[in-house]
C-alpha positions in Angstrom: -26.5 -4.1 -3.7 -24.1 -2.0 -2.3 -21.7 0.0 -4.2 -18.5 0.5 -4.5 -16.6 3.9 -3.5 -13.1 5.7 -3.0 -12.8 9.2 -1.1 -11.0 11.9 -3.6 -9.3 14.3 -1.9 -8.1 17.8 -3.6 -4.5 18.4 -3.4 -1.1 20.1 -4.5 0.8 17.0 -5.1 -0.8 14.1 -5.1 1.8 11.7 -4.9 3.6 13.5 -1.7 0.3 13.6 -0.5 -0.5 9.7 -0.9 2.8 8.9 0.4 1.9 10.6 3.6 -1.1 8.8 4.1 0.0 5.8 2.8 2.5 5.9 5.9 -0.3 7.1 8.3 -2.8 4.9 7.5 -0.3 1.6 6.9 -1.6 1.7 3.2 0.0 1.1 0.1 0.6 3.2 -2.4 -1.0 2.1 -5.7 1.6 1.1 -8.8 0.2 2.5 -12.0 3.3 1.5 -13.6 2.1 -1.2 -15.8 -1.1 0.4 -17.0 0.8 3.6 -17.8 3.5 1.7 -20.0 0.6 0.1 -21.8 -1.4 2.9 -22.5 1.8 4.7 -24.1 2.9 2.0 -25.9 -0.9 1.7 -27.5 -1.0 5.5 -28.0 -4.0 6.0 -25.8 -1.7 8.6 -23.5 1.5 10.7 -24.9 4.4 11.3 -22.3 2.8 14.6 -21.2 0.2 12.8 -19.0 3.1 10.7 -16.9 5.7 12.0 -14.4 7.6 10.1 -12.3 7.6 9.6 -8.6 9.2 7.3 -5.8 11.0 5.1 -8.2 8.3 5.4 -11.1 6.0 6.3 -13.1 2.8 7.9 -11.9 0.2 9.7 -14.3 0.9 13.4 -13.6 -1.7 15.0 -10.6 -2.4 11.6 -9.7 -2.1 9.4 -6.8 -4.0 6.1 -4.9 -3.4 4.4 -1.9 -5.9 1.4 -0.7 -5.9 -0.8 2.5 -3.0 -3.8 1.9 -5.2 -6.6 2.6 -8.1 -5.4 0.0 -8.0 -7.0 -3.5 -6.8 -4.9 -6.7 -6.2 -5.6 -10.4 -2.6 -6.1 -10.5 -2.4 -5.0 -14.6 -3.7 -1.4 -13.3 -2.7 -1.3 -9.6 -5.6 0.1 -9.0 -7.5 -1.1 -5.3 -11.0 -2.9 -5.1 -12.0 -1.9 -2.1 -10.9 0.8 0.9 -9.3 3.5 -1.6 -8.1 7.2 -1.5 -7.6 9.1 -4.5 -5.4 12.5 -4.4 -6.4 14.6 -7.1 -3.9 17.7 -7.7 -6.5 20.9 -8.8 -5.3 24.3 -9.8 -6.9 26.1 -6.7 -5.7 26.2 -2.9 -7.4 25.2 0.2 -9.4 28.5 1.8 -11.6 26.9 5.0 -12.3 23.8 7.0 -12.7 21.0 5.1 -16.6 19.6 5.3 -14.8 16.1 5.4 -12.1 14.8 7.3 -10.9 11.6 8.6 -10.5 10.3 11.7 -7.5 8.0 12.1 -7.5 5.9 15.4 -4.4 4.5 17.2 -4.4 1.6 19.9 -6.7 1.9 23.1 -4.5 4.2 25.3 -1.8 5.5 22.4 -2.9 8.7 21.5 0.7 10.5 22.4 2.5 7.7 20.4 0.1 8.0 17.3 0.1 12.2 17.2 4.2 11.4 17.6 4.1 9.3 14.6 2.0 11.8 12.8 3.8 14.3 13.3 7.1 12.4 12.3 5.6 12.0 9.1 4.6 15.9 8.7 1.5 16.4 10.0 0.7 19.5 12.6 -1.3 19.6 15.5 -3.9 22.3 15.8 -5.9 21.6 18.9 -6.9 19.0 20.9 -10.4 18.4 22.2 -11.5 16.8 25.6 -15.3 15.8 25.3 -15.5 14.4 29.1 -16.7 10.7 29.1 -16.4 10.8 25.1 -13.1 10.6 25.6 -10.2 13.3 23.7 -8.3 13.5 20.3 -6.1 16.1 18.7 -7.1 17.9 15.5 -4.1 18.1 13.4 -3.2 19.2 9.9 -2.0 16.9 7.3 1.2 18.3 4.8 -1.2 20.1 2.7 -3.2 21.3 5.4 -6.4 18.9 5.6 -7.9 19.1 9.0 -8.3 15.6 10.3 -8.5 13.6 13.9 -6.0 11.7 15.6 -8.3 9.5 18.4 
């Protein structure tokens, strides 16, 4: 049986960070709202775990985003299948991340997709022509992620 997986990526602030690549990737930020009002008004959580962001309320170094068309549990928000976590941690990033993700545009729309990007924050730090293999751009998300634009 296969199993189920999200990618958690380290970061600053999580909910900036989602909305970026919510808007990169055409996801959708998750809505804890509901589960957070619930686990407050049970007692489980006190108002130090929740901030607010975008609107409303988000649990503090926390942030989703999963693919629109994948299921999720609409009490929680959270998704059920193609899912990125941002986790906010204490410590910066120093080197190149040993994971990155490669986000591809339409066949021929590499200029309009680094554009976009780069609309949206991101930086360009090199691009890379591998011959019949074709060329991307490596590029830099807000908080500095290396990924590819192909």
């Amino acid at each position: 049986m296969a199993l189920h997986w999200k990618l958690v990526i380290d970061s600053t602030d999580a909910p900036a960070l989602a909305d970026f690549w919510a808007a990169a990737l055409e996801y959708e930020v998750e809505d804890p709202s509901k589960l957070i009002d619930a686990l407050l008004a049970a007692g489980h959580i006190g108002e130090d775990a929740v901030t607010e962001h975008g609107g409303r309320r988000v649990f503090r170094g926390y942030a989703a985003i999963r693919h629109p068309e994948d299921p999720y549990d609409e009490t929680s928000g959270i998704g059920h299948g193609r899912r990125l976590l941002f986790q906010d941690v204490p410590e910066g990033k120093t080197t190149k991340n040993r994971l990155h993700l490669d986000v591809h545009g339409e066949r021929g729309g590499l200029d309009d997709l680094v554009t976009r990007l780069e609309a949206l924050g991101a930086t360009r730090v090199h691009e890379v022509n591998k011959g019949p293999a074709g060329h991307w751009w490596v590029m830099r998300d807000p908080e500095g992620n290396e990924f590819c634009a192909c």
